[in-house]
C-alpha positions in Angstrom: 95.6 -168.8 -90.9 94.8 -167.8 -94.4 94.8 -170.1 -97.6 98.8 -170.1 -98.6 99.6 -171.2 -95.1 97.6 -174.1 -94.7 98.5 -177.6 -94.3 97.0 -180.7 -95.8 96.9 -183.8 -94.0 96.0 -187.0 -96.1 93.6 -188.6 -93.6 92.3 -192.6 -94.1 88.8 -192.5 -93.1 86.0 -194.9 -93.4 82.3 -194.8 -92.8 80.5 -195.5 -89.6 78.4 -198.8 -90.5 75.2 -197.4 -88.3 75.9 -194.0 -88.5 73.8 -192.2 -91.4 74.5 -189.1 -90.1 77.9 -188.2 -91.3 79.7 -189.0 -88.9 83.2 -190.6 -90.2 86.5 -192.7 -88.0 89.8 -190.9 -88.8 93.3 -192.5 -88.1 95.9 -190.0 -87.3 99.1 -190.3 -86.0 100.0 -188.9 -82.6 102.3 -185.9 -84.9 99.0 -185.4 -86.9 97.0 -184.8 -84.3 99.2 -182.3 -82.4 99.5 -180.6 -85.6 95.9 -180.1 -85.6 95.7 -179.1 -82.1 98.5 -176.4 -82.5 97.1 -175.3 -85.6 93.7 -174.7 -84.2 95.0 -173.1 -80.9 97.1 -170.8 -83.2 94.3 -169.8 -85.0 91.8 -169.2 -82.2 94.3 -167.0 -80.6 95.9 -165.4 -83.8 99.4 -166.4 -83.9 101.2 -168.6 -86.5 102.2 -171.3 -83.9 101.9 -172.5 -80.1 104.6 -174.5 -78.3 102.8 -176.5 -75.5 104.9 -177.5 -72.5 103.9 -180.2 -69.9 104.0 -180.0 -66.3 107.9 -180.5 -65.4 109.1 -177.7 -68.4 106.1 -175.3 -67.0 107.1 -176.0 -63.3 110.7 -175.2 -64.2 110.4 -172.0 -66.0 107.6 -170.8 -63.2 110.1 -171.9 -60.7 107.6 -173.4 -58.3 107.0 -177.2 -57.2 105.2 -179.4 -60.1 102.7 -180.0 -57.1 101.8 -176.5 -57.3 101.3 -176.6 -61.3 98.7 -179.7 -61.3 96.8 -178.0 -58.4 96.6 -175.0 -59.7 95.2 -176.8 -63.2 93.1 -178.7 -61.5 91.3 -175.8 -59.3 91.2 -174.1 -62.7 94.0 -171.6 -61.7 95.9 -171.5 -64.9 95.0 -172.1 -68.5 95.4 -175.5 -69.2 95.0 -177.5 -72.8 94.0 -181.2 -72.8 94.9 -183.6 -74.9 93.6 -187.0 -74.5 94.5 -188.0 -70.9 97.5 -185.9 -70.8 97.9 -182.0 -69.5 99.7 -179.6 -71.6 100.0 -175.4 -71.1 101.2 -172.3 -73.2 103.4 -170.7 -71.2 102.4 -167.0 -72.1 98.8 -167.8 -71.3 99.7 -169.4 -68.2 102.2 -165.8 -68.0 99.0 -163.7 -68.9 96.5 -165.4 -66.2 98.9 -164.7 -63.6 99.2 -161.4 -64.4 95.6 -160.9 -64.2 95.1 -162.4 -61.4 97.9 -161.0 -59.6 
C-alpha cells in the first residue's frame, strides 16, 4: 500500500494507568477493525483488497458440506483468518492450498 492509498482512522485512545510501557486501549468499531484487518492482509499478500467469506459462503462456492469446511480449518487444512472468536477465509487462498495439496 503506498502513501496516496492510505486510510486514516481517527482512533480515541487513552493511556493504560499501570502501564509505563506504551502500551495504549483503542476503541474501534467492528467496520474499523475489519478495515484494518483487510488492509493488513492486502498488504502482506500484495493486493489492493481481500473479501473474506465465512463458513456457509465458502462451503457454497466449494460445494462441499460446511462440516467439511470447519474440519478441514480446524486440522489446519485450509488457510483460515481469525478474527476474534469468529472464522473467516479468502477464497483464492483456500483455491491455492487445494491446489497444492492436490
Amino acid at each position: 500500500m503506498n502513501e496516496s492509498t492510505k486510510k486514516i482512522i481517527p482512533l480515541r485512545s487513552e493511556s493504560l494507568p499501570a502501564a509505563d510501557d506504551g502500551r495504549m486501549i483503542v476503541t474501534l468499531t467492528i467496520s474499523q477493525l475489519r478495515e484494518i484487518i483487510a488492509d493488513a492482509i492486502a498488504t502482506r499478500r500484495g493486493h489492493e483488497s481481500v473479501t473474506l467469506i465465512d463458513a456457509d459462503a465458502l462451503a457454497k462456492r466449494l460445494s462441499v458440506p460446511v462440516s467439511w469446511v470447519y474440519e478441514a480449518s480446524r486440522q489446519n487444512n485450509i488457510p483460515t483468518h481469525r478474527v476474534g472468536k469468529y472464522i473467516r477465509f479468502d477464497l483464492n487462498e483456500v483455491l491455492e492450498s487445494q491446489k497444492k495439496n492436490h
